[in-house]
KOLMAR-311899 format. One record per residue: residue number from 1; x negated, y negated, z of N, C-alpha, C, O in turn. Coordinates in pm, whole numbers. Atoms other than C-alpha are relative to their C-alpha. Layout:
<pts>
    i    n.xx    n.yy    n.zz   ca.xx   ca.yy   ca.zz    c.xx    c.yy    c.zz    o.xx    o.yy    o.zz
  NUM       X       Y       Z       X       Y       Z       X       Y       Z       X       Y       Z
...
</pts>
This chain:
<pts>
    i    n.xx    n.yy    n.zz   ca.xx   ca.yy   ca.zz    c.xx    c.yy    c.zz    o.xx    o.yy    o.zz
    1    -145       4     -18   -3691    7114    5134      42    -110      95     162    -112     119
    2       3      67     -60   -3738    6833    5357      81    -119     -52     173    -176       7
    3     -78     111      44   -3631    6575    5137     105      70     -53     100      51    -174
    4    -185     -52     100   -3292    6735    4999     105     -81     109     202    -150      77
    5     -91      62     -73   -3140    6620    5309      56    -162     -28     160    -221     -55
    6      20     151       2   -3270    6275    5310      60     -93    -141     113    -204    -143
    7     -44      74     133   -3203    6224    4901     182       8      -5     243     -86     -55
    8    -125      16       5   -2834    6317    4938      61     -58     115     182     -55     139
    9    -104     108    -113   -2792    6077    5266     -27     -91     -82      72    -163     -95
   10       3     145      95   -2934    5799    5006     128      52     -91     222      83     -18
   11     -67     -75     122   -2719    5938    4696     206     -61      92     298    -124      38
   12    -107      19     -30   -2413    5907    4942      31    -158      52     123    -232      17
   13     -20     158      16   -2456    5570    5063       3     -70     -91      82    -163     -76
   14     -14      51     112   -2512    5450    4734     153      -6     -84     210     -98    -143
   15    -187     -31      13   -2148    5568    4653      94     -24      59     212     -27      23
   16    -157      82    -149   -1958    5440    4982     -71    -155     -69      22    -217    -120
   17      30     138      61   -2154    5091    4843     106     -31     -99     187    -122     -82
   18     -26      50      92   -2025    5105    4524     143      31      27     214     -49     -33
   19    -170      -8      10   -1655    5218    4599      17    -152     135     110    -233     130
   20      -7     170     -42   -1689    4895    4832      23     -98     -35      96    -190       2
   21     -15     132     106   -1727    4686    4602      97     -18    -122     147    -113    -182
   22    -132     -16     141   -1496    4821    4332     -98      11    -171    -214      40    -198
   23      59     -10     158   -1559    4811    3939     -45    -115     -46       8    -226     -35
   24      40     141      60   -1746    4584    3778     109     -62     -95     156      19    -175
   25     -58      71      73   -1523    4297    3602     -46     -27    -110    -112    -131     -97
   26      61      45      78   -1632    4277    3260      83     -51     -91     174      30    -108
   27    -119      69      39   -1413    4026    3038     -34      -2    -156    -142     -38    -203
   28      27      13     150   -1398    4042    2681      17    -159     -40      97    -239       7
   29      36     134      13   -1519    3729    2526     131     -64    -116     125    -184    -141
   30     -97      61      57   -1177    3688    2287     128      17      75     225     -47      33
   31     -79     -20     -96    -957    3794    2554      16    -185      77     120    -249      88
   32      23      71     -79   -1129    3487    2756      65    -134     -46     132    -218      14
   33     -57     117     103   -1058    3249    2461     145     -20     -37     218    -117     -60
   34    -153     -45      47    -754    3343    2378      95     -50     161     193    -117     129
   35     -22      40    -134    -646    3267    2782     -35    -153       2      55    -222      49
   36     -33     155      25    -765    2889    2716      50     -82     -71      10    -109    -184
   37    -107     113      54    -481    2623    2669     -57     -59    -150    -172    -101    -168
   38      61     102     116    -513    2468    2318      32    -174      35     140    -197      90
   39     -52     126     -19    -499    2079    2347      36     -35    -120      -8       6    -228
   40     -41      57     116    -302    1876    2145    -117     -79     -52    -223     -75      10
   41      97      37      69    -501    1664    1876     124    -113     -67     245     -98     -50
   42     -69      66      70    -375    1366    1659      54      84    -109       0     192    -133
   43     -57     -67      91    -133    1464    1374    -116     -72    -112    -213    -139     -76
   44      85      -2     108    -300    1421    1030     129    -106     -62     213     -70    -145
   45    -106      49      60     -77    1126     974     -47    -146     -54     -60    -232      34
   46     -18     180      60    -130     767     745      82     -37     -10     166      31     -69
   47    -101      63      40      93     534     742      22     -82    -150     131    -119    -194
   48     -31       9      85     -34     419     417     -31     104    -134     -67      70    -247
   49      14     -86     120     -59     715     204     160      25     -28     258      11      45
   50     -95       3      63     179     785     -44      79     133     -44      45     190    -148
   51     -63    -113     -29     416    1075      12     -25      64     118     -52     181     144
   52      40     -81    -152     367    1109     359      96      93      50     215      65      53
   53    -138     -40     -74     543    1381     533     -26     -88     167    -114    -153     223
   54     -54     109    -126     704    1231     851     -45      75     147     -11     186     188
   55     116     -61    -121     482    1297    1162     106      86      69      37     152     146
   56    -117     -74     -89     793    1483    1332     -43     161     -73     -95     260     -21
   57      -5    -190     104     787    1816    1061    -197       8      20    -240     120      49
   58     125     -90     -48     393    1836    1118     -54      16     138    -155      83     161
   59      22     -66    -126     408    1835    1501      83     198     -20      63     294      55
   60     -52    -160     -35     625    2186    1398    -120      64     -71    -144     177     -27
   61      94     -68      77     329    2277    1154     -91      99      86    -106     217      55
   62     119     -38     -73      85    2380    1374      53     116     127     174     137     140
   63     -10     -73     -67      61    2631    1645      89    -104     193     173     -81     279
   64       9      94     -92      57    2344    1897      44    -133     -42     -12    -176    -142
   65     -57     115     104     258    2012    1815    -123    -107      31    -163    -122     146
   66      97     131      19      -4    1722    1746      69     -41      95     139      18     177
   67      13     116     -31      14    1407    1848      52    -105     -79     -33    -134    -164
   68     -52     109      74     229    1117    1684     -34    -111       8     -54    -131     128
   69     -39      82     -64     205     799    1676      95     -95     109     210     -50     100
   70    -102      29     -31     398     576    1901      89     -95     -97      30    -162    -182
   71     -92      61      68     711     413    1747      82     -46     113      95      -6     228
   72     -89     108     -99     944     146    1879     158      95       2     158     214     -32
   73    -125     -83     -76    1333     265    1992      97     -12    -215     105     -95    -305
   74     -85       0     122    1559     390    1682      90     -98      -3     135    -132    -112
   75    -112      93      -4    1821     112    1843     -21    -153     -64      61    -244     -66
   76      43      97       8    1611    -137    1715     -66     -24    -179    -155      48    -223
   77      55      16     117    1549    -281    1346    -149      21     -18    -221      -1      79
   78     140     -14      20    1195    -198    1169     -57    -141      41       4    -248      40
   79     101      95      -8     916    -412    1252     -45       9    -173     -52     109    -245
   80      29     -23     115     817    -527     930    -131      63     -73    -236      39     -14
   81     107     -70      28     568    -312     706     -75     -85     -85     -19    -186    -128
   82     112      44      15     252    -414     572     -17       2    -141     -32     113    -194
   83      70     -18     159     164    -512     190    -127      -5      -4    -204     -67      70
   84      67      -4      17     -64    -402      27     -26     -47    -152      57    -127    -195
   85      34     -37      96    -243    -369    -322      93     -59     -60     193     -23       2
   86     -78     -41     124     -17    -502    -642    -108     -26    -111    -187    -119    -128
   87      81      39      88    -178    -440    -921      67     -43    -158     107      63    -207
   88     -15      21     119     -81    -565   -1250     -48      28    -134    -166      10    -165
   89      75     -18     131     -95    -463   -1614     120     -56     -80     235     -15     -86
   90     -61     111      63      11    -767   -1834      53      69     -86     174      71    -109
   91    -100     -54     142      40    -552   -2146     131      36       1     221     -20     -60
   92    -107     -57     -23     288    -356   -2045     135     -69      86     252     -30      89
   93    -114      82    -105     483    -606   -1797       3     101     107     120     130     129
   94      -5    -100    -142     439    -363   -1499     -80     -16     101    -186     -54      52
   95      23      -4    -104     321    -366   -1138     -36     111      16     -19     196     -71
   96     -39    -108     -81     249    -115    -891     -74     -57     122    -188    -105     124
   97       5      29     -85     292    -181    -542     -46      81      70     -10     196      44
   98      16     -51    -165     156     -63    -215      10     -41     108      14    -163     127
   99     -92      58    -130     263     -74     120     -61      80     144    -121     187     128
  100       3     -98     -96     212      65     460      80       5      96     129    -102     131
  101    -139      18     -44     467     161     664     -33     -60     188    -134     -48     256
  102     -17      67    -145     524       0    1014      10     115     134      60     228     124
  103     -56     -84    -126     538     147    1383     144       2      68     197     -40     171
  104    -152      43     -40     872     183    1367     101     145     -78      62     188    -186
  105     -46     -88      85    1126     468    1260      98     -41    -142     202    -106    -148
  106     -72      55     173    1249     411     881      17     119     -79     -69     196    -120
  107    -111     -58     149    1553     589     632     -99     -32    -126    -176      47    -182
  108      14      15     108    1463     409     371    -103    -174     -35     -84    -277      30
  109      45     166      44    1236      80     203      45     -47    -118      75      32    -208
  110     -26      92     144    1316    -166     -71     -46    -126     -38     -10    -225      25
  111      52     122      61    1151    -422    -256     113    -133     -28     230    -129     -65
  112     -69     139      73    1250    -801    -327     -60     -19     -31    -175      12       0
  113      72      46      77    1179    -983    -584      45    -106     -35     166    -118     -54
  114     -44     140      38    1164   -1356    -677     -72     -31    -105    -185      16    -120
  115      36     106     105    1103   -1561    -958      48    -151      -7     136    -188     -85
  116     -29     162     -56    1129   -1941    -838      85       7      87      71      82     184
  117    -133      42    -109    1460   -2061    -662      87     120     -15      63     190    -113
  118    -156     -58     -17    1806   -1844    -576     -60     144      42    -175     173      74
  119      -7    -157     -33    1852   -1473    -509     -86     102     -27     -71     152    -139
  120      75    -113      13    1607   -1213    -480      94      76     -77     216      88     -87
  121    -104    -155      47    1669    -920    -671     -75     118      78    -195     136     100
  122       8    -144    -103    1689    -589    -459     -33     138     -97      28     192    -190
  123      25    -135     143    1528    -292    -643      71     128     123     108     104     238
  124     -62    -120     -78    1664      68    -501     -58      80     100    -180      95     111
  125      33     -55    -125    1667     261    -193    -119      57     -33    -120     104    -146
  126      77     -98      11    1331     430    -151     -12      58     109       7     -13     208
  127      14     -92    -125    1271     722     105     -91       4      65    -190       8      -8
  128     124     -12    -103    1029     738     383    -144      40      28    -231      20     114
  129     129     -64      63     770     904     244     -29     -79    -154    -109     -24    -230
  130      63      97      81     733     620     -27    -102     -72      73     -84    -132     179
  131      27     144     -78     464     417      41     -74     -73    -174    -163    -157    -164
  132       1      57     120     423     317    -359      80     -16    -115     152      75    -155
  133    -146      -2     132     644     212    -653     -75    -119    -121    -185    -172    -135
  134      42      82     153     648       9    -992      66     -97     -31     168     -91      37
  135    -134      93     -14     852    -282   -1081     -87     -60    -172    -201     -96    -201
  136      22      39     162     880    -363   -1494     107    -107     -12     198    -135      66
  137     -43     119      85     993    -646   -1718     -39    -132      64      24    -238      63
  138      33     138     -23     780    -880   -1565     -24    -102    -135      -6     -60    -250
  139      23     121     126     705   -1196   -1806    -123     -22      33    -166     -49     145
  140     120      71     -20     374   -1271   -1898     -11    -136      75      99    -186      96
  141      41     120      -9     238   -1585   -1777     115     -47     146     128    -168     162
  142     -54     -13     -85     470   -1543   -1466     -40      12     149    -126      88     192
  143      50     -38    -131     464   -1590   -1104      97       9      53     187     -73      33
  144     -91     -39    -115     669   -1390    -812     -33     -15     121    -142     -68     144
  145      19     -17    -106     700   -1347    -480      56     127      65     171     146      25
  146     -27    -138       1     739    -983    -324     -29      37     115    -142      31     163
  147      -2     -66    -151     815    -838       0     100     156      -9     195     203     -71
  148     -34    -145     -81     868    -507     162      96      11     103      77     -60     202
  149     -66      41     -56    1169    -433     319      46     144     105     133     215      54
  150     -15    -136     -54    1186    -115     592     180      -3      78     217    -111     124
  151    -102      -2       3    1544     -22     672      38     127      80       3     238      39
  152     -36    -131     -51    1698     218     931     135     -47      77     171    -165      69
  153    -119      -5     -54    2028     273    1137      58    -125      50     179    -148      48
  154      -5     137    -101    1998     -73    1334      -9    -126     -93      21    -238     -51
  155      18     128      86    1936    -309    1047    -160      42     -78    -216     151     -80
  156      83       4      32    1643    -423     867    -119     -82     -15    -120    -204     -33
  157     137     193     -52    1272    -608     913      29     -81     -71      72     -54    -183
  158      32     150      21    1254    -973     869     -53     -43    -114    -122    -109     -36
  159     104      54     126    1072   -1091     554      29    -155      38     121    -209     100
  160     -10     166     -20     978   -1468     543      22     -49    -152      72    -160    -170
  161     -87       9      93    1069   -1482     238     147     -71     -48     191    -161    -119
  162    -167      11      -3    1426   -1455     287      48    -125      36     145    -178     -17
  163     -28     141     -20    1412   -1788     466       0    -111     -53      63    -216     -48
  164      68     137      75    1222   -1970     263      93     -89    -114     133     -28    -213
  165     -92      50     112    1434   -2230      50     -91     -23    -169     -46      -7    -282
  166      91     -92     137    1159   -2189    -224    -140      87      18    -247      43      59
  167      65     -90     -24     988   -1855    -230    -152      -4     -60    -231      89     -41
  168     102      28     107     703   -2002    -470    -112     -99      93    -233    -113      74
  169      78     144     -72     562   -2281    -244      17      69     154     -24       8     253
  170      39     -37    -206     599   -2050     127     -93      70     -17    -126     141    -112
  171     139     -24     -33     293   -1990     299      68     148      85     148     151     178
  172     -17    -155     -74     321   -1588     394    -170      45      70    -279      -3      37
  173      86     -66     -76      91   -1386     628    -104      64     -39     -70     133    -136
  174      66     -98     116    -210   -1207     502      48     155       7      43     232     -88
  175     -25    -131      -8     -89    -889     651     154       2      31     209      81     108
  176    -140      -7     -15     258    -970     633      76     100    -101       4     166    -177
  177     -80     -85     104     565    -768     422     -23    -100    -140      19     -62    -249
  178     -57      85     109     549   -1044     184    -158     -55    -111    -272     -56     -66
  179     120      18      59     298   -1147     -90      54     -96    -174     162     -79    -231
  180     -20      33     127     273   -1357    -433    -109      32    -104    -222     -13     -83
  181      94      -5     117      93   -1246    -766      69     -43    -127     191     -35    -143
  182     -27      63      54      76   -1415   -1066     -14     185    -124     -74     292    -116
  183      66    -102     125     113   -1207   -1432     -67     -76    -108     -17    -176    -159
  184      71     108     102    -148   -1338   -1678      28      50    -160      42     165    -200
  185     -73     -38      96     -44   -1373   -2011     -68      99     -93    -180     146     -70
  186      64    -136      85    -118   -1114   -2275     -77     -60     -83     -53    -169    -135
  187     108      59     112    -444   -1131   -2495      40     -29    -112     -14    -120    -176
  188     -26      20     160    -262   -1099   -2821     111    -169      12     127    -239     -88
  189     -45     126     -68     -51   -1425   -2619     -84    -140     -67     -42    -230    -139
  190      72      85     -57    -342   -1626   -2572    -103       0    -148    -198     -78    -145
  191      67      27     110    -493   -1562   -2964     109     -91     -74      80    -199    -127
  192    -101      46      96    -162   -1646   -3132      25    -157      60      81    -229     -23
  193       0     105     -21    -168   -1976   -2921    -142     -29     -43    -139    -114    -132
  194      75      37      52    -468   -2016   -2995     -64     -29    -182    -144    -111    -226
  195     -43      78     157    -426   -2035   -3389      85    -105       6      68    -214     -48
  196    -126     154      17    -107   -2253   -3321     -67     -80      -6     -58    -166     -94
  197      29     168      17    -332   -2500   -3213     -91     -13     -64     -92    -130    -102
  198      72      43     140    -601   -2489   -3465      49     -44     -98      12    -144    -161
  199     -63      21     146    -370   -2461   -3740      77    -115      24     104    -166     -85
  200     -80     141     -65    -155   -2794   -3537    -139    -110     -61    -121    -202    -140
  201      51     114      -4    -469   -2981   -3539    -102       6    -193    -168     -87    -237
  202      51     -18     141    -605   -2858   -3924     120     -91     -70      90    -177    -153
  203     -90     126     104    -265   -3050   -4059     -32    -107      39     -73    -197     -34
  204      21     166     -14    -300   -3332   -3850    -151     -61     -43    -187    -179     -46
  205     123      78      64    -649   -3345   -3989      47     -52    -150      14    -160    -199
  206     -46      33     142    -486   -3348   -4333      73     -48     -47      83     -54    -169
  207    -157     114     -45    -179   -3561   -4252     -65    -118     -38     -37    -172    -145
  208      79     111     -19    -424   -3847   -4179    -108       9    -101    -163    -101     -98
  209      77      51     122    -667   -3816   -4489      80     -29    -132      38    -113    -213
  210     -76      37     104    -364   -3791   -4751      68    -148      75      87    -236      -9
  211     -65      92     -33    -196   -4067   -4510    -121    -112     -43     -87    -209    -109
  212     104     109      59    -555   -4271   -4573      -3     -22    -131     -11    -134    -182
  213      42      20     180    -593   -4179   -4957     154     -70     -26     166    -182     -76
  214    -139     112      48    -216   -4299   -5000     -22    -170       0     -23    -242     -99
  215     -14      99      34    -250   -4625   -4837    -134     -63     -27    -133    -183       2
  216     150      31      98    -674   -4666   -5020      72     -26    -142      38    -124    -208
  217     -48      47     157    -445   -4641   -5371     111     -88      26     157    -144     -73
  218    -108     114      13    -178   -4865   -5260      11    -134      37     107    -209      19
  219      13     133     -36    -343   -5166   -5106    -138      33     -30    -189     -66      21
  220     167       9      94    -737   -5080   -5272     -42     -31     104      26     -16     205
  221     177      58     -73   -1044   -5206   -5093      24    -116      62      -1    -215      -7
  222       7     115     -56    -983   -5459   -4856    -159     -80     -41    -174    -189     -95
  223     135     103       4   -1377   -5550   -4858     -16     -17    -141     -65    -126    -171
  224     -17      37     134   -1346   -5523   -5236      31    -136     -58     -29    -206    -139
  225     -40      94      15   -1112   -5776   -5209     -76    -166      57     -67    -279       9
  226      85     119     -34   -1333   -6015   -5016    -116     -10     -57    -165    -122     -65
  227     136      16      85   -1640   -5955   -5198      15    -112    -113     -50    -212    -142
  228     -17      79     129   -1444   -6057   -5511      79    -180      38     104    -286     -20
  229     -36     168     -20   -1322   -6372   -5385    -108     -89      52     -86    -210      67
</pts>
């Protein structure tokens, strides 16, 4: 009976210890997670893909707004955007352009288009989330010149183009708005000239042997004639 005393003076210190110290803290491991900040991240944004939404509506997407690019002041015309890609298909007389859009906020873009000297022609507003289009009734065997034109509240970018007093002979940027491609003429083009001039040079082969046999029967054999004399 000796130890009964002794085990319940341990037993009780062990219990003034632990109310000392309090309860153990034990933290649930999604509790913990859930308590650390998310950081922002870039938005999921190209400037040249085609139907972009506009980095503004996918900072609301998310739990946490991305990350935008920076862009220059709305008070201020686009910086001009970037051509890309035209590709051509002769048969049809059609294009299709690509573009990428600039660090800059932009309504709307629009194509010019030249064919030698005078006035571009202006194709129609496109929206902000264009960054591709089509442009028909080209002419075979044709060459343009074609710039990108970004457009918002303040005015609109620069093209060198616009300056140029002929759009055919200016030297543009490689990564400028502006660009020239040629359209090559169509195959069924380039056969049907190519009979013309066979069948051009098959008469004039036969022009010049009836033009010989004519004047052989109408003045005979020159050396004939000297033989016999």
């Amino acid at each position: 009976m000796l130890g009964s005393p002794l085990l319940l003076w341990l037993l009780a210190g062990t219990l003034s210890m632990a109310a000392e110290t309090g309860p153990l803290d034990i933290q649930d491991p999604e509790e913990d997670s859930e308590a650390t900040p998310l950081l922002p991240v870039p938005c999921d944004y190209d400037r040249c893909r085609h139907l972009q939404v506009p980095c503004e509506e996918l900072q609301q997407a998310g739990p946490v707004a991305c990350l935008c690019p920076g862009l220059s002041s709305l008070a201020q015309p686009p910086t001009p955007p970037r051509l890309g890609e035209v590709r051509v298909m002769a048969e049809d007389g059609h294009a299709t352009v690509h573009w990428c859009a600039p660090a800059s906020p932009v309504h709307h873009y629009q194509l010019l288009l030249w064919e030698g000297t005078g006035a571009p022609y202006r194709g129609p507003l496109l929206n902000t989330t264009m960054r591709r289009a089509e442009l028909g009734g080209l002419r075979p065997g044709s060459t343009y010149v074609l710039c990108v034109v970004a457009i918002n509240e303040a005015g609109e970018s620069p093209a060198p183009g616009l300056g140029a007093e002929d759009p055919d002979t200016a030297a543009f940027p490689t990564f400028g708005p502006c660009g020239r491609f040629s359209v090559p003429p169509r195959p069924g083009t380039l056969v049907h000239t190519a009979i013309g001039v066979g069948t051009a040079l098959v008469l004039l082969g036969c022009a010049a042997l009836v033009w010989r046999f004519h004047l052989h029967r109408r003045w005979g054999c020159p050396r004939c004639h000297e033989a016999t004399a």
